[in-house]
C-alpha positions in Angstrom: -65.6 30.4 81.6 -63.7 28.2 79.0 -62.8 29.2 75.5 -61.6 26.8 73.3 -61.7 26.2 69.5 -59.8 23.7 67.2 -57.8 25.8 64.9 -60.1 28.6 64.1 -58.0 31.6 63.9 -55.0 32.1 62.4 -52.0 33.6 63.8 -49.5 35.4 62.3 -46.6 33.9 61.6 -47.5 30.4 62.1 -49.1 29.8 58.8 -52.7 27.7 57.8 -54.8 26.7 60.4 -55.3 23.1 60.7 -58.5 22.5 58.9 -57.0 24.4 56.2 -53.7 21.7 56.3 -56.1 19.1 56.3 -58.9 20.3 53.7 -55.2 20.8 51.0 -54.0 17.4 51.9 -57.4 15.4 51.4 -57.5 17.0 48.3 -53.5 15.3 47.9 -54.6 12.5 49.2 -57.6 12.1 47.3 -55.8 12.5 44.4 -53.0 10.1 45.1 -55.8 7.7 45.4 -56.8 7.6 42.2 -53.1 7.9 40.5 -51.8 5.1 42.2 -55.0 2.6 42.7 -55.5 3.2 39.2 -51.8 2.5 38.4 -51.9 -0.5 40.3 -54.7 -2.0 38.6 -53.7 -1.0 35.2 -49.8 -2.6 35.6 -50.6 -5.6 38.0 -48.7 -4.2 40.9 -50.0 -5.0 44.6 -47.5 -2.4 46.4 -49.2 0.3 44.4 -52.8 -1.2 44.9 -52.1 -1.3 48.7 -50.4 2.6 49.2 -53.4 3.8 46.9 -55.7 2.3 49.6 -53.5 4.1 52.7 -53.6 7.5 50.4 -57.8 6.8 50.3 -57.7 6.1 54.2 -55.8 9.3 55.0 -58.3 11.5 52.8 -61.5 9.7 53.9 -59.8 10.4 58.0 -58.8 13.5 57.2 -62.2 14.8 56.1 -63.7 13.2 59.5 -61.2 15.2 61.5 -62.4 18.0 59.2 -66.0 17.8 60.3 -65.4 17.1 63.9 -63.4 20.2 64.0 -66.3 22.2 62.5 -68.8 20.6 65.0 -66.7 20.9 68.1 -66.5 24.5 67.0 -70.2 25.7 66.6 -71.2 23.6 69.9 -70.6 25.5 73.3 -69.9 24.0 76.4 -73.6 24.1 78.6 -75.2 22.0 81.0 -76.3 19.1 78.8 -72.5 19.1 77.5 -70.0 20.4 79.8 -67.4 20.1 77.7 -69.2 21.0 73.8 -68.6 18.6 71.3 -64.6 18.4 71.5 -64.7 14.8 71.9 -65.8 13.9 68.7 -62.2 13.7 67.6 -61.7 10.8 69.7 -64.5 8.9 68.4 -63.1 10.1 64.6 -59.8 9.0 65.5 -61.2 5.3 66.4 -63.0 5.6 63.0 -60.0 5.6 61.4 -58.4 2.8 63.3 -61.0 0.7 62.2 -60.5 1.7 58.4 -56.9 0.7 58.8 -57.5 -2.3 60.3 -60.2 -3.1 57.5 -58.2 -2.2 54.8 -54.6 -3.6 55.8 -56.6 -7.1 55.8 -58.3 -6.9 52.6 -54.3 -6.0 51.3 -53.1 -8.9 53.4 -55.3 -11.6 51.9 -54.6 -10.5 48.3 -50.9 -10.7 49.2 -51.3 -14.6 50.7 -53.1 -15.0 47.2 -50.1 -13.4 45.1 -47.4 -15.1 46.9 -48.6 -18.3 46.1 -49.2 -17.1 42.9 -47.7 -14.6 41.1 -49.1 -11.9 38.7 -46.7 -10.6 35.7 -46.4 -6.7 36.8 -45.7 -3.8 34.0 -43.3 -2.2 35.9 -41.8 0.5 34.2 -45.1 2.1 34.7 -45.4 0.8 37.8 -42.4 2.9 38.6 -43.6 6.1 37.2 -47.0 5.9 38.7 -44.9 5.3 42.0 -42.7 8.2 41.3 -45.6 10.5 41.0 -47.0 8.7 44.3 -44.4 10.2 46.1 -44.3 13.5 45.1 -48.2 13.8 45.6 -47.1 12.2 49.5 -44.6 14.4 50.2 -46.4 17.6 49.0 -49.0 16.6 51.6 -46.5 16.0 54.3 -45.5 19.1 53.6 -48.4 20.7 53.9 -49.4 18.5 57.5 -46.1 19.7 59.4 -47.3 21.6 62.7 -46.4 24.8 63.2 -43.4 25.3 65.2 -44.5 26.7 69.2 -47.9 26.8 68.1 -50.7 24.0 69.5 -50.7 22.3 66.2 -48.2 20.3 67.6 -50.4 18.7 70.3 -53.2 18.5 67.9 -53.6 14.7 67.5 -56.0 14.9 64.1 -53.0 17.1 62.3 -50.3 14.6 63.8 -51.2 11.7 62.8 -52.1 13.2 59.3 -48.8 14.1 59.1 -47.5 10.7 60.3 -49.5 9.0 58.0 -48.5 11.2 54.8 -44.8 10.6 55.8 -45.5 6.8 56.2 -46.9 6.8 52.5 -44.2 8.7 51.0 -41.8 6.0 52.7 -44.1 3.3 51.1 -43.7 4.9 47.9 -39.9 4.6 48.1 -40.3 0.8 48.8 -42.1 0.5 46.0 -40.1 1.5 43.4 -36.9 0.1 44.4 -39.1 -2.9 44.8 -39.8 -2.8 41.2 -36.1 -2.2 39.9 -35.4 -5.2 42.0 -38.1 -7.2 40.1 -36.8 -6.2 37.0 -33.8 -7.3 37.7 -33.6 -10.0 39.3 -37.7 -11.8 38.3 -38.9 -12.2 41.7 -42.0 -11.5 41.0 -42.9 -12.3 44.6 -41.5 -9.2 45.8 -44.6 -6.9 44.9 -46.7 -8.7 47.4 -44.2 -8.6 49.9 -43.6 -5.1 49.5 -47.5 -4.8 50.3 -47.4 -6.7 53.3 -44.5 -4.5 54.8 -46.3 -1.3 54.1 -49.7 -3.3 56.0 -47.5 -3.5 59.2 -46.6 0.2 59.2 -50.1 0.5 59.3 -51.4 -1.3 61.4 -48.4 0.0 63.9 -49.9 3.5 63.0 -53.5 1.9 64.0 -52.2 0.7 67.4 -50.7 4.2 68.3 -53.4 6.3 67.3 -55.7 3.4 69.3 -52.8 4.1 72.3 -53.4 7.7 72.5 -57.3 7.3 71.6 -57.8 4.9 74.6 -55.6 6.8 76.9 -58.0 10.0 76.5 -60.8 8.0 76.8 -59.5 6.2 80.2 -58.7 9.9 81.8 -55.0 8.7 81.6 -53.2 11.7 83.1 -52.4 14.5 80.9 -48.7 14.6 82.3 -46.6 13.8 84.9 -48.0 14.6 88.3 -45.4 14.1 90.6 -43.2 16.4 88.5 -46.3 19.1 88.1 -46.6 18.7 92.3 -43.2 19.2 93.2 -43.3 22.4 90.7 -46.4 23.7 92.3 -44.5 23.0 96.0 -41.9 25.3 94.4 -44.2 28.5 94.6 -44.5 30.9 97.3 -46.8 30.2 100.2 -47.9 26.8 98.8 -47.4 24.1 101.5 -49.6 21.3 100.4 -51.0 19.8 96.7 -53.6 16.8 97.6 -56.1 15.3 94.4 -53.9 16.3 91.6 -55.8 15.2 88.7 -55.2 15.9 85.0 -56.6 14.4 82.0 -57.8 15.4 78.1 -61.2 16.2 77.0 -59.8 15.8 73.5 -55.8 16.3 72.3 -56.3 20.2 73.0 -58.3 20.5 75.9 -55.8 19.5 78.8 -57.9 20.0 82.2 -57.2 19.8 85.6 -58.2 20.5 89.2 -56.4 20.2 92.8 -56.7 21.0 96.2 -53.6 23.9 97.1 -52.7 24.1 100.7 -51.6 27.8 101.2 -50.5 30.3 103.7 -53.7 32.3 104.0 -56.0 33.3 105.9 -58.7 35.2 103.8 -60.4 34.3 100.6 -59.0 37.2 98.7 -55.3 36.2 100.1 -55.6 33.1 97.8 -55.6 35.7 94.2 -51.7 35.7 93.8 -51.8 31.9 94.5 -54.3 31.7 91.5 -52.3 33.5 89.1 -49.3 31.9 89.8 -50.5 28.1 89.7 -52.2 28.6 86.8 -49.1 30.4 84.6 -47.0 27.5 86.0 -49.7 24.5 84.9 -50.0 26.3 81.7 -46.7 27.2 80.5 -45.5 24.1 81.0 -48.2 21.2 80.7 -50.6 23.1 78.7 -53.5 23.3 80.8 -56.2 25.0 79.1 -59.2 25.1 81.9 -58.0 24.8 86.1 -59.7 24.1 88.5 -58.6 24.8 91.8 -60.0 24.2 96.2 -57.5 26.2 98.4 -57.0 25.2 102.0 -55.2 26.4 104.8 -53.2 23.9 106.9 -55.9 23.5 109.5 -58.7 22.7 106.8 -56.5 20.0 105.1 -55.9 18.5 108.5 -59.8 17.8 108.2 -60.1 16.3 104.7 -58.9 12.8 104.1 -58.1 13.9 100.5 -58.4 10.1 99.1 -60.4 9.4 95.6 -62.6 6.1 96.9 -65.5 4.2 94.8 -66.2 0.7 94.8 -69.6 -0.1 92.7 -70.6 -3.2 94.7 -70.4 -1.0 97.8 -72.4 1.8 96.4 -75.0 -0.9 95.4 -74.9 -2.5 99.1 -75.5 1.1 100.7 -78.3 1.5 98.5 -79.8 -1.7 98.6 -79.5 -1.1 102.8 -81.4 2.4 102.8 -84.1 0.2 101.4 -84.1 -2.0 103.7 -84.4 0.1 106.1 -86.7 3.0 104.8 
């Protein structure tokens, strides 16, 4: 049987679940929105314009994650969907790519246009409205960092929240010593190349989250393998580990089976085994549903224990029972 939720319960002593950091720091973010995309418009100021836009991206990504989390939740793993609904958050996660890809254009044409020509900026407000910016970001960093030992910290949705909130309070610092600079010195052309800097943090952020997104997708392996195989060699009466495979239903669910060569000779021999390998695979790689084939030496002797497929041969088989049925 496999039980898994996203964040439902709380645990004592390591604080909000993550929907509840990520319901508090939409509401942040939400806010921050309006203060600064409001203050930009208001005092001519592109940098401010552009980090409003990240604040609304975060908030509108945030509230994704939120319902994904809810969904994956209520849906149950059954034979339509083997693994419930967990996978939504990769699909939410490329959402929010796209948004940042969308958005970090619409800031980089504006900033081409402003280069070229340059809009007069109020920027003593601009300064306060970026002031206030950055306490609003950093009171929803604060609120995004993982618990400490807990699985928040592998939970991709709260991580790169949290990434993204500490990004924008960096942003924010940009753009007020930006704004002293323009005071000082007139280089009016400064705003707009404050907002193309802050576009190439995100659109690093957009490749990273794609990175990770991708790599679930693919079945890229959970962790290292010959490292998990040479731990699993370590155990008593375990000769043999052949089709290793590990990958991520989602940035929680880390699954994996094997075939485990072992000293035994009945079925009910192979219990201690069990317990073992899967305390070892959990502890240390986080493996939250095993799979496992045990074999004695004589059984592996029979089974090639190779992973083959090649379409255009299935399709040549197939097209050859034809032929000959």
């Amino acid at each position: 049987m496999m039980a898994h939720t996203h964040g439902a319960a709380v645990h004592h002593g390591q604080g909000p679940t993550t929907t509840r950091r990520l319901a508090l720091s939409s509401l942040i973010f939400g806010a921050n929105f309006l203060v600064q995309g409001l203050g930009g418009l208001w005092t001519g100021s592109l940098g401010l314009v552009s980090d409003s836009l990240e604040n609304l991206n975060d908030a509108v990504v945030n509230l994704l994650a939120l319902g994904s989390i809810r969904l994956a939740n209520r849906r149950e793993p059954c034979d339509r969907w083997t693994y419930g609904w967990h996978r939504i958050e990769i699909f939410n996660t490329l959402l929010g790519v796209l948004l940042l890809v969308v958005l970090a254009g619409a800031v980089l044409f504006e900033a081409w246009d402003r280069l070229r020509h340059p809009h007069p900026i109020k920027l003593g407000w601009a300064i306060g409205f970026s002031a206030l910016g950055l306490i609003l970001n950093l009171a929803a960093t604060f609120a995004l960092v993982p618990a400490k030992g807990s699985g928040q910290e592998r939970d991709l949705n709260l991580r790169s929240a949290y990434l993204h909130a500490l990004g924008d309070s960096l942003a924010n610092v940009a753009v007020m010593v930006g704004m002293v600079i323009i005071r000082f010195t007139g280089w009016r052309w400064v705003d707009p190349l404050l907002a193309v800097g802050i576009v190439m943090v995100i659109l690093r952020g957009a490749f990273l989250l794609l990175r990770d997104a991708v790599g679930i997708l693919m079945h890229r392996a959970a962790f290292d393998q010959e490292e998990a195989k040479a731990a699993l060699l370590g155990l008593p009466g375990v000769v043999g580990v052949e089709d290793l495979r590990s990958w991520r239903v989602c940035s929680h669910l880390t699954v994996c089976t094997a075939h485990v060569i072992v000293e035994a000779e009945r079925l009910m021999d192979t219990e201690a085994h069990q317990h073992r390998i899967e305390h070892l695979l959990a502890e240390r790689y986080g493996v939250r549903h095993l799979t496992l084939h045990f074999e004695t030496p004589a059984m592996a002797e029979q089974h090639p224990h190779r992973f083959i497929h090649e379409h255009e041969a299935d399709l040549r088989d197939h097209h050859d029972g034809d032929e000959h049925g």
